[in-house]
Structure formats: structure tokens, C-alpha cells
PyMOL Python script that loads the backbone (N, CA, C, O; Angstrom):
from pymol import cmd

cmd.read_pdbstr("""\
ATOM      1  N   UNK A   1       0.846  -1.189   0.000  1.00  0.00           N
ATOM      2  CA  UNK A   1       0.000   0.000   0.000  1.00  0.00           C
ATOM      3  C   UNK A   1       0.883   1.242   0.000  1.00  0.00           C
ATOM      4  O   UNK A   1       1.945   1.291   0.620  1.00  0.00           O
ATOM      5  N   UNK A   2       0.377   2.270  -0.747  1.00  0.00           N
ATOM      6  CA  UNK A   2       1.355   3.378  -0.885  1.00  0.00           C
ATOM      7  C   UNK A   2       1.314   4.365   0.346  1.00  0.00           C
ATOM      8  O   UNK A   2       0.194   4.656   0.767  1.00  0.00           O
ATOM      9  N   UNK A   3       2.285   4.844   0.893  1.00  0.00           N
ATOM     10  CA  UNK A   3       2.369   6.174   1.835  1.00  0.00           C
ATOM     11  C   UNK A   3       1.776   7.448   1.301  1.00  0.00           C
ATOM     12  O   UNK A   3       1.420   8.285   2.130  1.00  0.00           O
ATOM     13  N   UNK A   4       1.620   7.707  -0.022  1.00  0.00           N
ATOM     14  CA  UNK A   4       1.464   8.971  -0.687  1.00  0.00           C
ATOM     15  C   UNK A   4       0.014   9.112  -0.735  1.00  0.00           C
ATOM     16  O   UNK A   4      -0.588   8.084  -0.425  1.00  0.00           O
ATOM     17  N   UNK A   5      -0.836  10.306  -1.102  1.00  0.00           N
ATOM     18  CA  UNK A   5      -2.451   9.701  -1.124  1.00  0.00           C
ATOM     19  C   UNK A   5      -2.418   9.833  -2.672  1.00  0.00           C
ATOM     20  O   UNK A   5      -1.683  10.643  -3.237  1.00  0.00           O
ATOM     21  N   UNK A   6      -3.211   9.034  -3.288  1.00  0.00           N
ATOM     22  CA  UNK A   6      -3.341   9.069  -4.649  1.00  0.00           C
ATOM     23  C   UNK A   6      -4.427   9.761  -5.339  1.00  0.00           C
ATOM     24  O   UNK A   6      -5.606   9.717  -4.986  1.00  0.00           O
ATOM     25  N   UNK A   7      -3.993  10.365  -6.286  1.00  0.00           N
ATOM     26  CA  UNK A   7      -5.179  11.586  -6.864  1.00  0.00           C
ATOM     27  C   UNK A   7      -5.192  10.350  -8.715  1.00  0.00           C
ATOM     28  O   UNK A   7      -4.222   9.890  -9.319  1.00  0.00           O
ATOM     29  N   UNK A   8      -6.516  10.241  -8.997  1.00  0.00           N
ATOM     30  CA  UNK A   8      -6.558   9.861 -10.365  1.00  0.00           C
ATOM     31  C   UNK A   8      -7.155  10.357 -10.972  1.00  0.00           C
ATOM     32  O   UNK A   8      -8.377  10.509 -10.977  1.00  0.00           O
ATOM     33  N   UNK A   9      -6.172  10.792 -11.770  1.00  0.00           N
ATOM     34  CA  UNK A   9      -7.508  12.116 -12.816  1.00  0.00           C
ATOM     35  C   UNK A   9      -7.550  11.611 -14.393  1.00  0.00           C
ATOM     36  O   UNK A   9      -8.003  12.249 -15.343  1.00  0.00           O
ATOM     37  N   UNK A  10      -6.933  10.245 -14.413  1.00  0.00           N
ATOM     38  CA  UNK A  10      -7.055   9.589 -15.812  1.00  0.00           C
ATOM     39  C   UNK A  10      -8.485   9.720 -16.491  1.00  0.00           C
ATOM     40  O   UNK A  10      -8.600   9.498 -17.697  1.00  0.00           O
ATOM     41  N   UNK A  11      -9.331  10.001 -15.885  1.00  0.00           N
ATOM     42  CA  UNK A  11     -10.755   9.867 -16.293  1.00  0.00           C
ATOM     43  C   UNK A  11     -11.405  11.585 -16.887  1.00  0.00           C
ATOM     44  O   UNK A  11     -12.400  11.821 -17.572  1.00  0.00           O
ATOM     45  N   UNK A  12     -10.607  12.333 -16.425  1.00  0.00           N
ATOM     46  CA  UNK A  12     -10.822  14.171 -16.313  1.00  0.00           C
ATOM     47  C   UNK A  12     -10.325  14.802 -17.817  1.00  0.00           C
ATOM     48  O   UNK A  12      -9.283  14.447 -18.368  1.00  0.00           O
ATOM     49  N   UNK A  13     -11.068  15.590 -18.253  1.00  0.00           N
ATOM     50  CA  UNK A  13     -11.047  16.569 -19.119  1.00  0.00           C
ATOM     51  C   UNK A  13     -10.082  17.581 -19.086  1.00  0.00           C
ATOM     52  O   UNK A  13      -9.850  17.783 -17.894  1.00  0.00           O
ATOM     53  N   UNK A  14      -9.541  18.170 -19.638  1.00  0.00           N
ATOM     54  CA  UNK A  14      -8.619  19.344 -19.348  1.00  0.00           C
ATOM     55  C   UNK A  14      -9.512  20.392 -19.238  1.00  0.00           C
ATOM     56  O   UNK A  14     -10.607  20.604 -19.758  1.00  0.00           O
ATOM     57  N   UNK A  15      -8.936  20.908 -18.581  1.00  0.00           N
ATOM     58  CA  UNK A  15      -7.771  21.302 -17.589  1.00  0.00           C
ATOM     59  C   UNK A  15      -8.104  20.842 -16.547  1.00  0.00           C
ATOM     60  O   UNK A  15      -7.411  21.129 -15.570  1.00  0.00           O
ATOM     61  N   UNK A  16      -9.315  19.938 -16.363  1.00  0.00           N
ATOM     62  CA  UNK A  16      -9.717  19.559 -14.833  1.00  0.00           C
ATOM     63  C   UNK A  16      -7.984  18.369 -13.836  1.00  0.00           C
ATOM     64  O   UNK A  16      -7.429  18.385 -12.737  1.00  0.00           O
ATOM     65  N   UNK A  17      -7.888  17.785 -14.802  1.00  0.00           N
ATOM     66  CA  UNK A  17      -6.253  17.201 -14.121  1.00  0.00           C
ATOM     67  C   UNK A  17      -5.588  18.247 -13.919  1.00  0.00           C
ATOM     68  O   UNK A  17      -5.791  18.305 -12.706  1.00  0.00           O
ATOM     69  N   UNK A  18      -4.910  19.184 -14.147  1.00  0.00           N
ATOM     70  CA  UNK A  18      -4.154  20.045 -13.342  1.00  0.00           C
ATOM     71  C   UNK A  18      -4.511  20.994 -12.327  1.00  0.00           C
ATOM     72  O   UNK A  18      -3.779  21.282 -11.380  1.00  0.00           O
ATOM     73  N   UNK A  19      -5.644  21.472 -12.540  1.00  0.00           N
ATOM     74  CA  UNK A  19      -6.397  21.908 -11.121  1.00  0.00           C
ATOM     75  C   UNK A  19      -6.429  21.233 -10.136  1.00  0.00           C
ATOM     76  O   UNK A  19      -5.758  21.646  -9.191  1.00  0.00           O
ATOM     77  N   UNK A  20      -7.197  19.963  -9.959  1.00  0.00           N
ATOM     78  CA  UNK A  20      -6.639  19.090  -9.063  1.00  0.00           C
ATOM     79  C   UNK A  20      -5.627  18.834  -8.726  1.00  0.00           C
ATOM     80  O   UNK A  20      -5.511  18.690  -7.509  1.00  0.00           O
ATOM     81  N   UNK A  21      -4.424  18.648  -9.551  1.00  0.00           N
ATOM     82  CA  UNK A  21      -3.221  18.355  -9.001  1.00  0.00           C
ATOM     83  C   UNK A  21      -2.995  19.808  -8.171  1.00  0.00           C
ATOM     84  O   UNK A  21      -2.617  19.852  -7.001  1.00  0.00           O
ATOM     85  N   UNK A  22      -3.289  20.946  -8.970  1.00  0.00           N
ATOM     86  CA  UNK A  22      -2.636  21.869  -7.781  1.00  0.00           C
ATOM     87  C   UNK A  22      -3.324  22.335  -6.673  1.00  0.00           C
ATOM     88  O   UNK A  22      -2.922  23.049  -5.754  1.00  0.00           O
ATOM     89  N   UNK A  23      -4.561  21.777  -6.900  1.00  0.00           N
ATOM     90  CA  UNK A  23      -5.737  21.583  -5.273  1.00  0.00           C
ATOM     91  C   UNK A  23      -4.706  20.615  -4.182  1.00  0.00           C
ATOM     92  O   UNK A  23      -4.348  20.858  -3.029  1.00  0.00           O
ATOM     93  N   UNK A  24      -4.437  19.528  -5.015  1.00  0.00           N
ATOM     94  CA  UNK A  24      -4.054  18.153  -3.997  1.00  0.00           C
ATOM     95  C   UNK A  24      -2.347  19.155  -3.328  1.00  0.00           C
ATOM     96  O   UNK A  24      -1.929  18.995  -2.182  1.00  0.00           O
ATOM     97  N   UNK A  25      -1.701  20.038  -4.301  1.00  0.00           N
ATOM     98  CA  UNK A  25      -0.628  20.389  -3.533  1.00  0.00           C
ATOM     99  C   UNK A  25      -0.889  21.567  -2.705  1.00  0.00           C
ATOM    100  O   UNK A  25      -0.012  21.708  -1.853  1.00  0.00           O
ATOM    101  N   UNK A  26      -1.851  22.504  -2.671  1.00  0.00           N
ATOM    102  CA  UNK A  26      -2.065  23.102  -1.999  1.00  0.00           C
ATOM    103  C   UNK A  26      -2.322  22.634  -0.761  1.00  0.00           C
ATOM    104  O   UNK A  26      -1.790  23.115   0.239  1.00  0.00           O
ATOM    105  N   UNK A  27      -3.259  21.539  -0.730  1.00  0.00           N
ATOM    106  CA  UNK A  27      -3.320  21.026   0.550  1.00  0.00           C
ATOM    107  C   UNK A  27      -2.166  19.854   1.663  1.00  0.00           C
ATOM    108  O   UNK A  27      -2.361  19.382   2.783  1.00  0.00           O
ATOM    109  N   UNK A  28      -1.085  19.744   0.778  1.00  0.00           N
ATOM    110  CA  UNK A  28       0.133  18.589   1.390  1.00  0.00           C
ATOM    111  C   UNK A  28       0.688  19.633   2.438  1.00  0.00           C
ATOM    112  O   UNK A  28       0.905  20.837   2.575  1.00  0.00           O
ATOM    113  N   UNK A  29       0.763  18.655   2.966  1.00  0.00           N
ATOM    114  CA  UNK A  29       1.345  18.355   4.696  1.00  0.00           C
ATOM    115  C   UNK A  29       2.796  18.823   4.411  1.00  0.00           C
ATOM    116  O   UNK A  29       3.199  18.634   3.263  1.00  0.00           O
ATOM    117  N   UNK A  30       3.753  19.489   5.425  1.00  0.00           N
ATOM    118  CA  UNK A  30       5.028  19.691   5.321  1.00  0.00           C
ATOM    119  C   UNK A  30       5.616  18.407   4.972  1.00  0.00           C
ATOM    120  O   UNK A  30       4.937  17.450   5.341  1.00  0.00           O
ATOM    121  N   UNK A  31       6.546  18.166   4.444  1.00  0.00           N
ATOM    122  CA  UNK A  31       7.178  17.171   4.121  1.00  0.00           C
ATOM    123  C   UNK A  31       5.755  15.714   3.316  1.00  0.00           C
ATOM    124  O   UNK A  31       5.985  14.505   3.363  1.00  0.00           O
ATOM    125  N   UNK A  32       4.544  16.278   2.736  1.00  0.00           N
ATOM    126  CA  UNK A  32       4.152  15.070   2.100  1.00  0.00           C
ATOM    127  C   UNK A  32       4.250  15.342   1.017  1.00  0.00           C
ATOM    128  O   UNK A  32       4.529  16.424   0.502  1.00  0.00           O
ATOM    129  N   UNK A  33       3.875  13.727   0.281  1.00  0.00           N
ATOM    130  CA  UNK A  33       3.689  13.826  -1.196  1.00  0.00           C
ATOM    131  C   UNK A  33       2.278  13.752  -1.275  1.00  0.00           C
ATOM    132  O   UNK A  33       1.420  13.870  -0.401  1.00  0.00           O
ATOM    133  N   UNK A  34       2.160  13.420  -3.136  1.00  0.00           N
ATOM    134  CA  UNK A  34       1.174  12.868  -4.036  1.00  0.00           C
ATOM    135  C   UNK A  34       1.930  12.201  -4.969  1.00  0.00           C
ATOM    136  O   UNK A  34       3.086  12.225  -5.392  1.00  0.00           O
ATOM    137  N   UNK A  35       0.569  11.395  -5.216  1.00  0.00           N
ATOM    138  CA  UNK A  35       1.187  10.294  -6.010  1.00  0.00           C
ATOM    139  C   UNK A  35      -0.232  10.078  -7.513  1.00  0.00           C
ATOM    140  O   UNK A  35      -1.160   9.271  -7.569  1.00  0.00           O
ATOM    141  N   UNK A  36       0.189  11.194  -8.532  1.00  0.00           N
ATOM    142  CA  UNK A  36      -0.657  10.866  -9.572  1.00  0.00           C
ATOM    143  C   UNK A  36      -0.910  10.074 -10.214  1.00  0.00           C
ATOM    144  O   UNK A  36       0.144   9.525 -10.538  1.00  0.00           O
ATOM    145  N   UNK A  37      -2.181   9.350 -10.904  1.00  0.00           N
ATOM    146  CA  UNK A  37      -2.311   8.707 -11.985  1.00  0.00           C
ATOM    147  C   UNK A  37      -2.801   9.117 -13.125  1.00  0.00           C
ATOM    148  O   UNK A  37      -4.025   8.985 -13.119  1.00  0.00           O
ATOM    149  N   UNK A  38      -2.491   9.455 -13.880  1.00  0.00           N
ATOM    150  CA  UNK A  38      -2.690  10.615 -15.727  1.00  0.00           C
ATOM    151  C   UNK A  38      -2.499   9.543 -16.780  1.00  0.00           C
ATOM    152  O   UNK A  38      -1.582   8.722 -16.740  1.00  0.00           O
ATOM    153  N   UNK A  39      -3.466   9.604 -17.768  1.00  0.00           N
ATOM    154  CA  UNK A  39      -3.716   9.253 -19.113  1.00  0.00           C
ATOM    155  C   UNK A  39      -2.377   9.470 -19.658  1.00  0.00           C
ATOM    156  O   UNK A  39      -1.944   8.574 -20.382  1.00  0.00           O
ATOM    157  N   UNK A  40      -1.723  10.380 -19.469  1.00  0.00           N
ATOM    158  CA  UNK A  40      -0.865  10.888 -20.153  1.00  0.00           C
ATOM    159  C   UNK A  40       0.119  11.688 -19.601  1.00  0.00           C
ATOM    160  O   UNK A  40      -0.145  12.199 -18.512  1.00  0.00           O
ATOM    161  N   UNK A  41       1.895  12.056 -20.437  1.00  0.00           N
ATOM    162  CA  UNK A  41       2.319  12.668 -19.424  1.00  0.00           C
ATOM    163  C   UNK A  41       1.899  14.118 -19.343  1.00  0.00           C
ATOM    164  O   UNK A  41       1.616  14.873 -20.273  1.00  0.00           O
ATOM    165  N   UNK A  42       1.914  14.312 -18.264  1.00  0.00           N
ATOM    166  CA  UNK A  42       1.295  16.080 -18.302  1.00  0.00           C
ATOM    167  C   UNK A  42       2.679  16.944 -18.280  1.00  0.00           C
ATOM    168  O   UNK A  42       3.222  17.211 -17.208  1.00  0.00           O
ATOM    169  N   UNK A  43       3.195  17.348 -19.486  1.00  0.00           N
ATOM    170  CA  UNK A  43       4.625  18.360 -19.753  1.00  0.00           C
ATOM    171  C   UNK A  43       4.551  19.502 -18.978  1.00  0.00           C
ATOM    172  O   UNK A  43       5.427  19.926 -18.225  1.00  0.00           O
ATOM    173  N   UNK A  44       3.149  20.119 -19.262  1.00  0.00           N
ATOM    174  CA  UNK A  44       2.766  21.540 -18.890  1.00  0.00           C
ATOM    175  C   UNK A  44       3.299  21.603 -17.616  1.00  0.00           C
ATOM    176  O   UNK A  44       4.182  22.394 -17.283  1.00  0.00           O
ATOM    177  N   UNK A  45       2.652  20.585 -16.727  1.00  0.00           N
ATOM    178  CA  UNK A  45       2.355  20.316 -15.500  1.00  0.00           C
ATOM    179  C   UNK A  45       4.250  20.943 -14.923  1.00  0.00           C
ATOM    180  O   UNK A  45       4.488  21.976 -14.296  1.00  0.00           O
ATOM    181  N   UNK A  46       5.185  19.994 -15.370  1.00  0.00           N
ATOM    182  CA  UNK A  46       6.375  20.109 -14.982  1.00  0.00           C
ATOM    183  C   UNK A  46       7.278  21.417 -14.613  1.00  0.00           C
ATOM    184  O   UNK A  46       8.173  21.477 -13.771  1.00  0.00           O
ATOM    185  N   UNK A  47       6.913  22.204 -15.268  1.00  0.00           N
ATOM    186  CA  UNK A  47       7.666  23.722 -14.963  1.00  0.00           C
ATOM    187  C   UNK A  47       6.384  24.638 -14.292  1.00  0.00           C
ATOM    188  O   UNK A  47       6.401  25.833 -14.000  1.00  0.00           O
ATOM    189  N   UNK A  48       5.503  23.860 -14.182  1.00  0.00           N
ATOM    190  CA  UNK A  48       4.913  25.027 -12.675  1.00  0.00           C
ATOM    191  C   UNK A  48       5.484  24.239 -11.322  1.00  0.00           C
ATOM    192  O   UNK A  48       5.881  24.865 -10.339  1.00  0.00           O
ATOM    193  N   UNK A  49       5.476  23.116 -11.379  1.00  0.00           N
ATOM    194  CA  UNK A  49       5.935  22.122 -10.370  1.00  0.00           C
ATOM    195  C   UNK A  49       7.489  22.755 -10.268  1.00  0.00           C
ATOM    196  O   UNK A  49       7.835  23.118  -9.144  1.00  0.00           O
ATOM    197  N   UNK A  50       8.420  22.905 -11.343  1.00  0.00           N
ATOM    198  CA  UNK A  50       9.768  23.502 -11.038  1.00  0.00           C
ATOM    199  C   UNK A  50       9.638  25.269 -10.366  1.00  0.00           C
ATOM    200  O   UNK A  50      10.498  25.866  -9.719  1.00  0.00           O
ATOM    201  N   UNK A  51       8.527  25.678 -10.714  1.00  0.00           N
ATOM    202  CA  UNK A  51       9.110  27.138 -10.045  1.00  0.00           C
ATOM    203  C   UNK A  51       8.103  27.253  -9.182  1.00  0.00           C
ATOM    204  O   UNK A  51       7.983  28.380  -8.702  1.00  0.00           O
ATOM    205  N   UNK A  52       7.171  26.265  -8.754  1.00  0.00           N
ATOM    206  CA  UNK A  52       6.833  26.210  -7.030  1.00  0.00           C
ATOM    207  C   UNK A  52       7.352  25.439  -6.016  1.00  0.00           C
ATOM    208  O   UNK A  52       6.980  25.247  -4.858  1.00  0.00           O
ATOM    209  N   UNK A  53       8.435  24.962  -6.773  1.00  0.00           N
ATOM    210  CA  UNK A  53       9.676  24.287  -5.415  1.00  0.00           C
ATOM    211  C   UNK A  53       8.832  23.069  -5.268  1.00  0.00           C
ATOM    212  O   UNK A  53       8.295  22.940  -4.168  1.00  0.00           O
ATOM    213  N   UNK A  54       8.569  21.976  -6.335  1.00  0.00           N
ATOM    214  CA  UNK A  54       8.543  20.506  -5.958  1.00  0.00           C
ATOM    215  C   UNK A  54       9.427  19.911  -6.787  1.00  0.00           C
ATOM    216  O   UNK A  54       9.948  20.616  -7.651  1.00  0.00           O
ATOM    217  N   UNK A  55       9.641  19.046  -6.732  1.00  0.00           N
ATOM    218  CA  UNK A  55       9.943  17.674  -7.292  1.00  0.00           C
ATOM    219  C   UNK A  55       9.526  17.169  -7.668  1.00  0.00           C
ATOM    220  O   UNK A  55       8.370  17.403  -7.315  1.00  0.00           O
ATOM    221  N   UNK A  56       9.523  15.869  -8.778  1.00  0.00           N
ATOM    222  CA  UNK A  56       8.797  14.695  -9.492  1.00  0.00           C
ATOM    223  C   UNK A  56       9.600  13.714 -10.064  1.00  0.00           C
ATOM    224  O   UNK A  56      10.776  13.837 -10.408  1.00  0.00           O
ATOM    225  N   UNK A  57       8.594  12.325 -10.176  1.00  0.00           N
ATOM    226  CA  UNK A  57       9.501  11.444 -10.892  1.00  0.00           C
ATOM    227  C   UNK A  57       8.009  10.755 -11.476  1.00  0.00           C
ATOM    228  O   UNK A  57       7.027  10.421 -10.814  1.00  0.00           O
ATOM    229  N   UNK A  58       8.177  10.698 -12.611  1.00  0.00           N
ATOM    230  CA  UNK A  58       7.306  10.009 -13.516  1.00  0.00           C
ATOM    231  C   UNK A  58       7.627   8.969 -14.172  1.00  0.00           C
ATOM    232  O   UNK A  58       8.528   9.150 -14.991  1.00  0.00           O
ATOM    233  N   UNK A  59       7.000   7.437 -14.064  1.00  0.00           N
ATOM    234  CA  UNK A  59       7.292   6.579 -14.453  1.00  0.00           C
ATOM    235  C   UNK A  59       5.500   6.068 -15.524  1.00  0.00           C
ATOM    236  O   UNK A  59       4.391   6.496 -15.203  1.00  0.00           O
ATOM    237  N   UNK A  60       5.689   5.396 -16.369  1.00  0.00           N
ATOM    238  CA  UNK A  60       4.975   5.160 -17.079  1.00  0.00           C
ATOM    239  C   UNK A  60       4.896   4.803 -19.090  1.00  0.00           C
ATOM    240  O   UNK A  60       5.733   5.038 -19.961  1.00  0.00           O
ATOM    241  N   UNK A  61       4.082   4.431 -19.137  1.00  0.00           N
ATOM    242  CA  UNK A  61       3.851   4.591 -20.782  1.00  0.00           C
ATOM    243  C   UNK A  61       2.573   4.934 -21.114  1.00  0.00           C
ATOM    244  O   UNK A  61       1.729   5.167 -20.248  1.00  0.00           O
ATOM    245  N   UNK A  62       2.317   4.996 -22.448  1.00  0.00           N
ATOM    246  CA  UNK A  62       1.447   5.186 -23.479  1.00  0.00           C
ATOM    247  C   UNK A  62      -0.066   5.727 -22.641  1.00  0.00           C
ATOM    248  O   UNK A  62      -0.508   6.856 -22.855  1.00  0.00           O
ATOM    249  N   UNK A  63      -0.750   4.764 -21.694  1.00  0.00           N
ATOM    250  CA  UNK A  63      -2.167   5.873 -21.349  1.00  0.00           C
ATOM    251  C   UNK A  63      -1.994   5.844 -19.938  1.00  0.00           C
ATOM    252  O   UNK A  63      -2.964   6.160 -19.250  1.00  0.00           O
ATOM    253  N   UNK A  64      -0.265   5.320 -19.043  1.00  0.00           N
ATOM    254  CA  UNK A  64      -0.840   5.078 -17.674  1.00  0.00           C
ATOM    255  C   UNK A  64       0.276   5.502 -17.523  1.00  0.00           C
ATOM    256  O   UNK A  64       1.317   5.120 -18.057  1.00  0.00           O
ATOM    257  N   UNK A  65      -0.021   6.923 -16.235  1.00  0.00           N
ATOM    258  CA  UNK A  65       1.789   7.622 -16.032  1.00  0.00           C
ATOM    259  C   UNK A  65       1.460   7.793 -14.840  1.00  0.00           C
ATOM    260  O   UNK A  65       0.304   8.150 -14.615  1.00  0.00           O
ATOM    261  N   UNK A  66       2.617   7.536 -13.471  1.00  0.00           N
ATOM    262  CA  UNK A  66       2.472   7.956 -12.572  1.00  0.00           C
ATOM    263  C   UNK A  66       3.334   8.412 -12.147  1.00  0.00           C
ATOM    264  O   UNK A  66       4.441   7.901 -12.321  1.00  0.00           O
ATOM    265  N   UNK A  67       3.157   9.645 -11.361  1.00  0.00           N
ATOM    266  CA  UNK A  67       3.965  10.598 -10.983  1.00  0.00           C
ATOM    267  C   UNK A  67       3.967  10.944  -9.607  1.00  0.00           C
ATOM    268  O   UNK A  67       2.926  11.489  -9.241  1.00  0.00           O
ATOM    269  N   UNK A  68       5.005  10.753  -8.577  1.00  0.00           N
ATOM    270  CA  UNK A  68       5.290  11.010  -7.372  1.00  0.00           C
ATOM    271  C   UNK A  68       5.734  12.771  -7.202  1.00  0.00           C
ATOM    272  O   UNK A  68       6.633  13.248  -7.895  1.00  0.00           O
ATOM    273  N   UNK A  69       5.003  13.557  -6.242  1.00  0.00           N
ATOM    274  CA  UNK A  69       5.646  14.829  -6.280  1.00  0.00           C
ATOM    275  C   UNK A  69       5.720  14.968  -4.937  1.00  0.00           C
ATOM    276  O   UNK A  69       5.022  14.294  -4.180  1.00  0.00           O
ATOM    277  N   UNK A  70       6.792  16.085  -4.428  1.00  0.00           N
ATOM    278  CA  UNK A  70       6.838  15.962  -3.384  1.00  0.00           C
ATOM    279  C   UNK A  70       7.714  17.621  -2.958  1.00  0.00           C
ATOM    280  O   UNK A  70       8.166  18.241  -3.921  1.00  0.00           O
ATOM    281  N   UNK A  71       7.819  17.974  -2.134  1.00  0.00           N
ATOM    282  CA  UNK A  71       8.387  19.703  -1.957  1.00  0.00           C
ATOM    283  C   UNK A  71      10.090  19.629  -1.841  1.00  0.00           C
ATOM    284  O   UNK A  71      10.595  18.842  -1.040  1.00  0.00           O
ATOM    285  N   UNK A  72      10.792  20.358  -2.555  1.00  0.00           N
ATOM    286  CA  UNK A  72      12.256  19.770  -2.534  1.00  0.00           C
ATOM    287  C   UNK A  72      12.589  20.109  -1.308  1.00  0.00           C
ATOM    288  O   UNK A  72      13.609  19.488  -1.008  1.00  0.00           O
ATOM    289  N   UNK A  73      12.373  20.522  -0.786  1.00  0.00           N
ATOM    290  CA  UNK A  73      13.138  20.731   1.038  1.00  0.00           C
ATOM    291  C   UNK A  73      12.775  19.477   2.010  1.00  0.00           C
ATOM    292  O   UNK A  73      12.937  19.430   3.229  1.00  0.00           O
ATOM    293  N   UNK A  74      12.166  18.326   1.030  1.00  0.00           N
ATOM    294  CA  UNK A  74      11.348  16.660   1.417  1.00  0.00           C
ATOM    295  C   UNK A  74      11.751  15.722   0.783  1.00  0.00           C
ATOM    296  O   UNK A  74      11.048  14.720   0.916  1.00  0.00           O
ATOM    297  N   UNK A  75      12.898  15.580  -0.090  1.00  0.00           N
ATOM    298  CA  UNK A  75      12.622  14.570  -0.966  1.00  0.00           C
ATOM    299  C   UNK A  75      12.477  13.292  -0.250  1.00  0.00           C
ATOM    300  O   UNK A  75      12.959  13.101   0.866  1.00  0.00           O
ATOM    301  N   UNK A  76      11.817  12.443  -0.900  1.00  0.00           N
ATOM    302  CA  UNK A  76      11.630  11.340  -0.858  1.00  0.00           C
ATOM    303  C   UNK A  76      12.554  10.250  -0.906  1.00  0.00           C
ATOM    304  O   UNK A  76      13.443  10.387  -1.746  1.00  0.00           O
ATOM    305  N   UNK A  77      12.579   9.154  -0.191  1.00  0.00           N
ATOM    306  CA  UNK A  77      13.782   8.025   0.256  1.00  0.00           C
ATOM    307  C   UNK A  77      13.325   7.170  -1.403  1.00  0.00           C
ATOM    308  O   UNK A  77      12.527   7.310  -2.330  1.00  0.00           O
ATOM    309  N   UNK A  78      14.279   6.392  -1.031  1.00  0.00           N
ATOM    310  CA  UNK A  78      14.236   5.533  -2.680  1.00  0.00           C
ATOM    311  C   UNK A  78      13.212   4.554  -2.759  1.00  0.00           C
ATOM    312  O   UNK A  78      12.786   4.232  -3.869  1.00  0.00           O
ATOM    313  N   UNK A  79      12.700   3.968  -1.583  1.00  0.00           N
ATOM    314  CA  UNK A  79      11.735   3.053  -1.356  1.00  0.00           C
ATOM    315  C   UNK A  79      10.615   3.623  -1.702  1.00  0.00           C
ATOM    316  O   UNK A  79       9.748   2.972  -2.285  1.00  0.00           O
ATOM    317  N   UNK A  80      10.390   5.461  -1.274  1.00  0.00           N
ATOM    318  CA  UNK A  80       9.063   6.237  -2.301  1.00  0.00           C
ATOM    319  C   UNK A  80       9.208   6.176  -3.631  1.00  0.00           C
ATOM    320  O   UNK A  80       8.373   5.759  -4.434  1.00  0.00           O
ATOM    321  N   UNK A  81      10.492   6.680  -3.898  1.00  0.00           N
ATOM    322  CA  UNK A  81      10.463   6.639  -5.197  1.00  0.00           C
ATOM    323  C   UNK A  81      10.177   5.411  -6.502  1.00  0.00           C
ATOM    324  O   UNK A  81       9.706   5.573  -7.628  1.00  0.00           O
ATOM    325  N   UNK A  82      10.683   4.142  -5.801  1.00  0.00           N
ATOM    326  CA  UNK A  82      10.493   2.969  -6.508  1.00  0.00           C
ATOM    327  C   UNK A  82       9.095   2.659  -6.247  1.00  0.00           C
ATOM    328  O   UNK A  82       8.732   2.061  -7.260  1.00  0.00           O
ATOM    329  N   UNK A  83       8.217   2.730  -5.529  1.00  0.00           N
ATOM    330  CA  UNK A  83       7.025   2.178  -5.217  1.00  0.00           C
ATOM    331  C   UNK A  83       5.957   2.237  -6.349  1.00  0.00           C
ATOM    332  O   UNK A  83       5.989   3.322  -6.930  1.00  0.00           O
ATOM    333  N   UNK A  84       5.176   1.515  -6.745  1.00  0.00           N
ATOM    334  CA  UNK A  84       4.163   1.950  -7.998  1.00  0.00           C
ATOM    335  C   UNK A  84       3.018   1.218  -7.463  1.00  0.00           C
ATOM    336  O   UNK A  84       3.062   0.178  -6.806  1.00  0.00           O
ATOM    337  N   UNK A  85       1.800   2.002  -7.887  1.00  0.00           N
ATOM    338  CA  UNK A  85       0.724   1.334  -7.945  1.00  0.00           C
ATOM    339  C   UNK A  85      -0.005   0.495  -8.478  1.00  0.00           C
ATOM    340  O   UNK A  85      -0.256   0.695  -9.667  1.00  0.00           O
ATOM    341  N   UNK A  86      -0.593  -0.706  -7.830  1.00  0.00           N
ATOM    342  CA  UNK A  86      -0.940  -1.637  -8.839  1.00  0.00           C
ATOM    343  C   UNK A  86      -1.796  -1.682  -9.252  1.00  0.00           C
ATOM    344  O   UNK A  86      -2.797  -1.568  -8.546  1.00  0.00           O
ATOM    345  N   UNK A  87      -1.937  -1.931 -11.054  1.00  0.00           N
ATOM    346  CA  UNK A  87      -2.707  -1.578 -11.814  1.00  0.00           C
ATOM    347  C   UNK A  87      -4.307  -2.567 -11.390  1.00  0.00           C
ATOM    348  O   UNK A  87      -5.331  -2.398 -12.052  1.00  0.00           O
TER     349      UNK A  87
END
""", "prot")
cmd.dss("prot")
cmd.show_as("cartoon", "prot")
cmd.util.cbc("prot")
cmd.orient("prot")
């Protein structure tokens, strides 16, 4: 079971996945993550995530990407980082 809470917005319209994602970071805990599940990779997503001071690691293909984010003054141990959800 994952430590992170999981947001899935594989099912959402745009722009409704990135609102949420930045609902779900507005609300993280000092030092927590999220742990997305997206249709797709979200590019956009990545350089607001770089100039509001998180982190990410996205693992995935073709319609199933998941992405761990987390605040860089938190990163995450390697055991977060390797962890994936099962499909």
C-alpha cells in the first residue's frame, strides 16, 4: 500500500487534471507527497511544479503515467520513489 495519497484524474477533461493536481498540492502536509495517476504525461504540468519548489519522478507509458511529487526541502527516500501502484 502506498504512503502517498493518490489523486486519479485519468478519467478528467482538461484542464480539470491540473487543477486538481494543484488543489491536492495546496493542501500537502510539510514534508508530504502525491502520487498521480494521468492518461498521459502532463509536460505543462512540470515547470509550474519547477518554479513552485517541488519535485517529481514520472514513471509510465502510453495511457498510464504515474507521478510522485513531493516539496524539494522533502525529498523522498528511494523506497518512495520505486514504489508503484498496482494496476
Amino acid at each position: 500500500m502506498t504512503s502517498a495519497p493518490i489523486l486519479d484524474v485519468r478519467r478528467l477533461a482538461p484542464p480539470e487534471p491540473m487543477e486538481r493536481i494543484l488543489d491536492a498540492l495546496a493542501d500537502l502536509p510539510t514534508g508530504g507527497r502525491v502520487r498521480v495517476l494521468h492518461r498521459r504525461e502532463p509536460f505543462p504540468l512540470y515547470d509550474l511544479l519547477r518554479r513552485m519548489g517541488y519535485g517529481w519522478r514520472t514513471q509510465g507509458a502510453e495511457d498510464r503515467f504515474e507521478i510522485l511529487i513531493w516539496a524539494l526541502d522533502a525529498p523522498p527516500s528511494q523506497a518512495e520513489l520505486d514504489e508503484r501502484i498496482p494496476c
